[in-house]
Wavefront OBJ file of the C-alpha trace (Angstrom):
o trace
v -17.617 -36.183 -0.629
v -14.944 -34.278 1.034
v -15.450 -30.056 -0.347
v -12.536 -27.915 1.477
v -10.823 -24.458 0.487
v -7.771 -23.782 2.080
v -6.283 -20.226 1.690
v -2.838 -19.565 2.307
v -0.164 -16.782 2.845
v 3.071 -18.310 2.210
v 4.395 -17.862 5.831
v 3.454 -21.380 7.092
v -0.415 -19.347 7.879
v -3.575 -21.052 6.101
v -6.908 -20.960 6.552
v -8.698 -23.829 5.592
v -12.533 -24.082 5.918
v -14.156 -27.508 5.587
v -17.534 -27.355 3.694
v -18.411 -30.485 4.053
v -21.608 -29.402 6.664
v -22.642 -26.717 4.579
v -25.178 -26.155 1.980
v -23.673 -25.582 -1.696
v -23.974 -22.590 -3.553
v -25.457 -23.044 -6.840
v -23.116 -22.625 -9.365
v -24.766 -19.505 -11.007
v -25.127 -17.626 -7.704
v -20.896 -18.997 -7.016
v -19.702 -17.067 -10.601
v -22.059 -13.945 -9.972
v -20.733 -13.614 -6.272
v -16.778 -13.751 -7.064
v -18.252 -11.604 -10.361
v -19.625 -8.765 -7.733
v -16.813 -9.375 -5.408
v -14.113 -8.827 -7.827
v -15.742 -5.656 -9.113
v -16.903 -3.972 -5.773
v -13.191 -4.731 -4.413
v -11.541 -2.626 -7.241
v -9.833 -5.719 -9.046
v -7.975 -5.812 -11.813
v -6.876 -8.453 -14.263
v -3.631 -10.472 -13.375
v -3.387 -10.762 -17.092
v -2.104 -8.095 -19.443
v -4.392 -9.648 -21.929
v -7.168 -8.117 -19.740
v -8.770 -11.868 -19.913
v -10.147 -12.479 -16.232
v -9.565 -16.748 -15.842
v -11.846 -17.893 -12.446
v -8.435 -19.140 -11.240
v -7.524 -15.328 -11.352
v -10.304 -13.456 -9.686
v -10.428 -16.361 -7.200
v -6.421 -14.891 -6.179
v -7.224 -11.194 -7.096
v -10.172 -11.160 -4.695
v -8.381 -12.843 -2.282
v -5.066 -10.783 -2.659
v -7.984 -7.061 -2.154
v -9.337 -8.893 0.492
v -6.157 -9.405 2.226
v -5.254 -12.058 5.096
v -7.096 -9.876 7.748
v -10.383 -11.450 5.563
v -9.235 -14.618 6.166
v -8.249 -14.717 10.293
v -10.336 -12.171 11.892
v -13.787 -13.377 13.231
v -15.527 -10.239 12.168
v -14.897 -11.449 9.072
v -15.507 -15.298 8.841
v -19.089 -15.084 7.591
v -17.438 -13.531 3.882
v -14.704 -15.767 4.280
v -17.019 -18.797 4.340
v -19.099 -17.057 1.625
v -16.146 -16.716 -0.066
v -14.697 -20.775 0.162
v -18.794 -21.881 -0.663
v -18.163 -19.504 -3.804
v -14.648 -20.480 -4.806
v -15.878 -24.146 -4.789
v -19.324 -23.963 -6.538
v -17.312 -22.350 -9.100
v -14.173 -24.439 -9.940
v -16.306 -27.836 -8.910
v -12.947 -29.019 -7.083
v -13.165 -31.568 -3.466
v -10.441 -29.759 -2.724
v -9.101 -26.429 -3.906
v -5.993 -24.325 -2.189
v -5.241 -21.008 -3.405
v -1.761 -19.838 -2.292
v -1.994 -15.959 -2.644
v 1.818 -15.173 -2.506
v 2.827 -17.418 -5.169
v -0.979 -16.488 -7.031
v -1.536 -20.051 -7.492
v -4.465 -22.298 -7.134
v -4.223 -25.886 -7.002
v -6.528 -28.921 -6.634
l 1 2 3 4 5 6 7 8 9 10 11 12 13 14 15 16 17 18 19 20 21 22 23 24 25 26 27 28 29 30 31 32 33 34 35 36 37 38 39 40 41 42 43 44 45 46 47 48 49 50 51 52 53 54 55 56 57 58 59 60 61 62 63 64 65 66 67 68 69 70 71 72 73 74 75 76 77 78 79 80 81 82 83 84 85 86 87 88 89 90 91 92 93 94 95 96 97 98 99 100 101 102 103 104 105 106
């Protein structure tokens, strides 16, 4: 079963990583990771309800975390951690999350 998350910035500039090869994350471990992730990155709710959707703290961690997250190699281990997360949780093949337009679509 194809399993990809593909992150993009709006200028033509995604990053897609293919998790086909890798182990899942256990859907438990997914939600408390983007739970701790959201909170340690200062996050706030996209919502003026104050109601935190997954689809939201999916694009407000990866609007903190910034494109730098996402294309530096320093950085690819939490960006993998990150895509494993993102699609334990919303159980999508397929899952892009255009931060720009603070959209995520399967």
């Amino acid at each position: 079963m194809r399993s990809q998350v593909i992150v993009s910035w709006g200028d033509g500039t995604a990053y897609p990583f293919d998790l086909e090869e890798v182990q899942p994350m256990p859907h438990d471990m997914a939600r408390h990771w983007l739970d701790q992730q959201f909170t340690d990155m200062g996050c706030e709710p996209l919502r003026p309800t104050g109601k935190v959707l997954l689809a939201d703290k999916v694009i407000a961690i990866a609007m903190a975390a910034g494109q730098s997250r996402f294309a530096e190699e320093a950085y690819r281990p939490w960006a993998k951690g990150f895509a494993r997360a993102v699609s334990a949780t919303l159980a999508k093949p397929v899952v892009r999350i255009d931060v720009p337009s603070m959209t995520v679509s399967y």
